[in-house]
N, C-alpha and C positions, 0 to 999 in steps of 0.2 A: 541355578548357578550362583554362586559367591564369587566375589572378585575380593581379592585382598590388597592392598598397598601398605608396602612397609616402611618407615623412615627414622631418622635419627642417627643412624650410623656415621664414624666420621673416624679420623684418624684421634685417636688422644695416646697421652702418654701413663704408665702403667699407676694404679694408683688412683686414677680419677673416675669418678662417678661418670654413667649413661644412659639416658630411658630410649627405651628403641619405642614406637607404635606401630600399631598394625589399626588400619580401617578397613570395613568390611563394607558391601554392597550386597545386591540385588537379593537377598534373603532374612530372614527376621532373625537380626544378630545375635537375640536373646535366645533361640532354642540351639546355636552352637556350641559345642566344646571347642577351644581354641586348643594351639601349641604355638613353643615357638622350639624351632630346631635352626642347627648353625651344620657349617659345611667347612672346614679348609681344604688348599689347597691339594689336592691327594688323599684326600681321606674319604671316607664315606659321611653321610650325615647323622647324627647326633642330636638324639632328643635333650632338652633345654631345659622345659618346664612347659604344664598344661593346667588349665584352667576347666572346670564345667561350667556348663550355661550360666548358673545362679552363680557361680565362685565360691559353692560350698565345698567343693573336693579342688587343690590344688597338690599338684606335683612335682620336685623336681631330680631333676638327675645328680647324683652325688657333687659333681662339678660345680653347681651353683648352688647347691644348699647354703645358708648362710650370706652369701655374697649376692644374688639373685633374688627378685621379688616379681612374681607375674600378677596381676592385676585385670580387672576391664572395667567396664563402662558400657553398660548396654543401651544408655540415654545417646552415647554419643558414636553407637558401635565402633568401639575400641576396644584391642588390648594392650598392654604396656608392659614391658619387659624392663625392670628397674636394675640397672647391675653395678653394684657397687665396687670398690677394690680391682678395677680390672689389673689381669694379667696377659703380657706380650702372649699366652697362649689360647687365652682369649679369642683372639684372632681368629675371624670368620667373618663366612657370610652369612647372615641373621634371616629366617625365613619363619613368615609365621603362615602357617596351617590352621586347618575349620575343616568337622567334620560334625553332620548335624544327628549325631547321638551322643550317648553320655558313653565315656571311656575310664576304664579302671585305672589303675597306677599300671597295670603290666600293659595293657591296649595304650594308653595315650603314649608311649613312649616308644611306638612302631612309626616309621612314619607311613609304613603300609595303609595303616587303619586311618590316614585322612584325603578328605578327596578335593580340598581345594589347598592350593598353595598361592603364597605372593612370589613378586621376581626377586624378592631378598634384599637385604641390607648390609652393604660394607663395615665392618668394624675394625679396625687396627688398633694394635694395641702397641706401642709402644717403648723397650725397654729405658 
């Protein structure tokens, strides 16, 4: 079992910088691929960006390319989701995922293919 906890979320206004983290438990952090996917209100969820165990292969979904940095830290098991430029559409709940094999760009972006999730993180964004 993994247990994830996610934080950093918070109201901010559109424009300003935000690092979300995710901590991981009860598994050797370093053989996971992470994600992080986001959820609004009515929507379905929405892959983010994904990281491999080493952070040799990273992914993101058109939406954050550029503005979006995923990241970890396997000394300290973490991931960090760095989002620059946010936009009021932004807006979501932030959930980072762990699934303990390596995932391609088409697989890390299902959130089918992960088997642990945290309870999320609030983001508001703004206008």
């Amino acid at each position: 079992q993994v247990q994830l906890a996610e934080s950093g979320g918070r109201l901010v206004q559109a424009g300003v910088s935000l690092r979300l983290s995710c901590t991981a438990s009860g598994r050797t952090f370093s053989s996971l691929s992470m994600g992080w996917f986001r959820q609004a209100p009515g929507k379905e969820r929405e892959f983010v960006a994904a990281i491999t165990w080493s952070g040799a292969n990273i992914y993101y979904a058109d939406s954050a390319k550029g503005r979006f940095t995923i990241s970890r830290d396997n000394a300290k098991n973490a991931v960090y989701l760095q989002m620059n430029s946010l936009k009021p559409e932004d807006t979501a709940t932030y959930y980072c995922a762990a699934v303990d094999r390596v995932l391609d760009r088409v697989t890390s972006a299902s959130p089918r293919r992960y088997d642990y999730w945290g309870q999320g993180t609030q983001v508001t964004v703004s206008s």
